[in-house]
C-alpha positions, 0 to 999 in steps of 0.5 A, a space after each residue: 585230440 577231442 572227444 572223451 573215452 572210458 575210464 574205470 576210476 576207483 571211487 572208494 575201495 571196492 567201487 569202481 565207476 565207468 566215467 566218461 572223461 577227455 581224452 588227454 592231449 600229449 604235452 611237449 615230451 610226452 606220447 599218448 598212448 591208446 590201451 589195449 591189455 591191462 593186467 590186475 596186479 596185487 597192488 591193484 587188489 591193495 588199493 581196491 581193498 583199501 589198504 594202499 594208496 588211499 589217499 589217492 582215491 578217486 584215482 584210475 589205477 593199473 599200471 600192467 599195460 600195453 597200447 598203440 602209440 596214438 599220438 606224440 607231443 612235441 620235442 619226441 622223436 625215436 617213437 612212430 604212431 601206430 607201433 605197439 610199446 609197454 611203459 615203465 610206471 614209474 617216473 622220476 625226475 630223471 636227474 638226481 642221485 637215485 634216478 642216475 642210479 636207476 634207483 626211481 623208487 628213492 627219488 624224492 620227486 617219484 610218482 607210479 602210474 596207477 598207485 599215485 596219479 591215474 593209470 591205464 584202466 582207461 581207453 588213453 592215457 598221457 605218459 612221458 615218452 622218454 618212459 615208452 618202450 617199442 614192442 614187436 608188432 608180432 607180440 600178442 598183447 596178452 603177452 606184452 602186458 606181462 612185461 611189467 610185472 616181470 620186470 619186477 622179478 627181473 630187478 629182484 634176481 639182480 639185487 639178490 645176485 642169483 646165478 646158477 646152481 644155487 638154492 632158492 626157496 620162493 614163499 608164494 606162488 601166485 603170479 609173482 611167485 611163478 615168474 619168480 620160479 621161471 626166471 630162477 629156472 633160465 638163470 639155472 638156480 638149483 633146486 627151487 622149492 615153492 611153498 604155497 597154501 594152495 595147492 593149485 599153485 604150487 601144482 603150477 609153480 612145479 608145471 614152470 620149473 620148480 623141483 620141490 613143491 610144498 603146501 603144508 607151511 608145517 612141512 616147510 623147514 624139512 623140505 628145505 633142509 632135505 632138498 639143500 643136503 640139510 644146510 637151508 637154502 641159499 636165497 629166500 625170496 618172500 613174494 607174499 608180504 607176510 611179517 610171520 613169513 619174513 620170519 620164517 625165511 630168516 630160519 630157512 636160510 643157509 649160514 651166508 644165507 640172503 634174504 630177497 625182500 619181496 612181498 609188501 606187508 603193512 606199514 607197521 610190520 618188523 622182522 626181528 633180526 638176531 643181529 648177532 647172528 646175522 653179524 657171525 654168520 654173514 647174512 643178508 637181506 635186501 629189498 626189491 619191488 618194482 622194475 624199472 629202466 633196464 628191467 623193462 627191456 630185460 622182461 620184454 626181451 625174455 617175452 619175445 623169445 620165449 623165455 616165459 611159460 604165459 598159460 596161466 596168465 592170459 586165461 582170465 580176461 574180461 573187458 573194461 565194462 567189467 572191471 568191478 566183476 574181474 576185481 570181485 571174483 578174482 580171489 575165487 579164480 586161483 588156477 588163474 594166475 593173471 587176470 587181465 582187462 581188455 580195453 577198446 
């Protein structure tokens, strides 16, 4: 293709430009991609604020996305011009230990889409094709540009091995936290408890399933006990990234307990662990942050069958023009779980 499209590069944190660029060409393996929906992750407010990924700076970042199908290199099949599809972000080499385990993250060749080369606030964008997954042309794109996030959530139940009738606490009810609470209640864990500092969020993270709902941190640790016949919770899912938070997750745990490791915090952070107990009383922690590979396909199919309450998400949009105003006022916008960007 010629001709050049609109990209919002992030030229320092809390800048961004609308630059004109080329529009890329797909390479032999690869598909491009014209864009549509881009959700602002939390990720994103990381490297916006300057705290991740700096060293990637001047960088088009996103990676919540959606799009047409626009053109295909060569060596593609199985893909058609002009379908709608979602991407996973995440490339690895796709044949070393961790990526036959779909363990992408760990692949010492990995690269994200948006965090550590340019991503989908842009009109096009090149992506491998073996990464593009079709979506139903029926699927609104508001909706289709959840799929990653929730694919994060999909990945987090897994490792954490819930099922039903268990008890889990999810510390944050923002986006992830809500998708957190709605996928535990298709799997049927049993009771949910949310806690949340604000209280408009955790009026929505009850609105989508939970059974207990706590804004008061100090009224944490009762609501726990009370709702888990005073045992604590089976599973600790810590969505905000919080080492105080991390901490007081291992207290809300039952005996056999399991922390699900979430929320990023800094470089720097540490969990003091008493291995001791941890040993005596069979407990657990594992970490999860990114969907990938069967993730994906789980989270869209939960998306086209309705599985996924979507209100809160597609409310707030605003169009690649103003992206610096979505980013800015974003904070203050809390009943708006997602905000999304629309593109072209």
């Amino acid at each position: 293709m010629t001709g050049t499209m609109e990209a919002a590069v992030l030229v320092r944190p809390g800048r961004f430009e609308i630059r004109q660029r080329p529009i890329p060409a797909p390479g032999r393996g690869e598909a491009l991609i014209r864009i549509t929906r881009v959700g602002i992750c939390g990720t994103d407010l990381h490297i916006f604020n300057g705290h991740y990924a700096a060293e990637s700076l001047p960088m088009v970042p996103g990676h919540e996305f959606t799009g047409i199908i626009h053109a295909l290199g060569e060596g593609v099949s199985g893909l058609e011009i002009g379908s709608k599809a979602v991407v996973d972000m995440n490339i690895g080499c796709g044949t070393c230990y961790w990526c036959r385990r779909n363990e992408i993250l760990n692949c010492p060749e990995m690269q994200q889409m948006g965090i550590t080369m340019d991503g989908a606030f842009a009109e096009y964008m090149v992506v491998p094709a073996r990464l593009v997954i079709p979506a139903p042309a029926e699927i609104p794109d508001e909706f289709l540009a959840l799929t990653e996030p929730l694919a994060c959530v999909v990945r987090a139940a897994r490792k954490a091995n819930v099922t039903f009738g268990q008890s889990v606490v999810v510390i944050g009810a923002g986006p992830i936290g809500n998708l957190h609470v709605q996928l535990l209640r298709t799997i049927g864990a049993a009771p949910i408890i949310v806690a949340d500092t604000s209280a408009e969020r955790v009026s929505l993270a009850l609105e989508a399933g939970a059974d207990v709902g706590v804004s008061d941190p100090a009224q944490l640790e009762e609501a726990v006990l009370k709702a888990t016949g005073g045992r604590g919770a089976d599973i600790v899912i810590e969505s905000v990234g919080s080492a105080a938070l991390y901490a007081q997750a291992s207290r809300l745990i039952r005996k056999g307990g399991h922390i699900a490791a979430f929320g990023l915090t800094g470089p720097d952070a540490e969990l003091p662990l008493n291995i001791l107990q941890t040993i005596l009383q069979e407990n657990s922690i594992k970490g999860s942050v990114a969907g990938m590979g069967q993730d994906m396909h789980d989270a869209l199919t939960l998306l086209v069958h309705g599985r996924i309450r979507t209100d809160a998400f597609v409310r707030a949009a605003y169009p690649l023009a103003q992206i610096q105003t979505a980013f800015d006022t974003i904070r203050d916008r809390p009943a708006d779980l997602k905000t999304q960007i629309v593109v072209g």
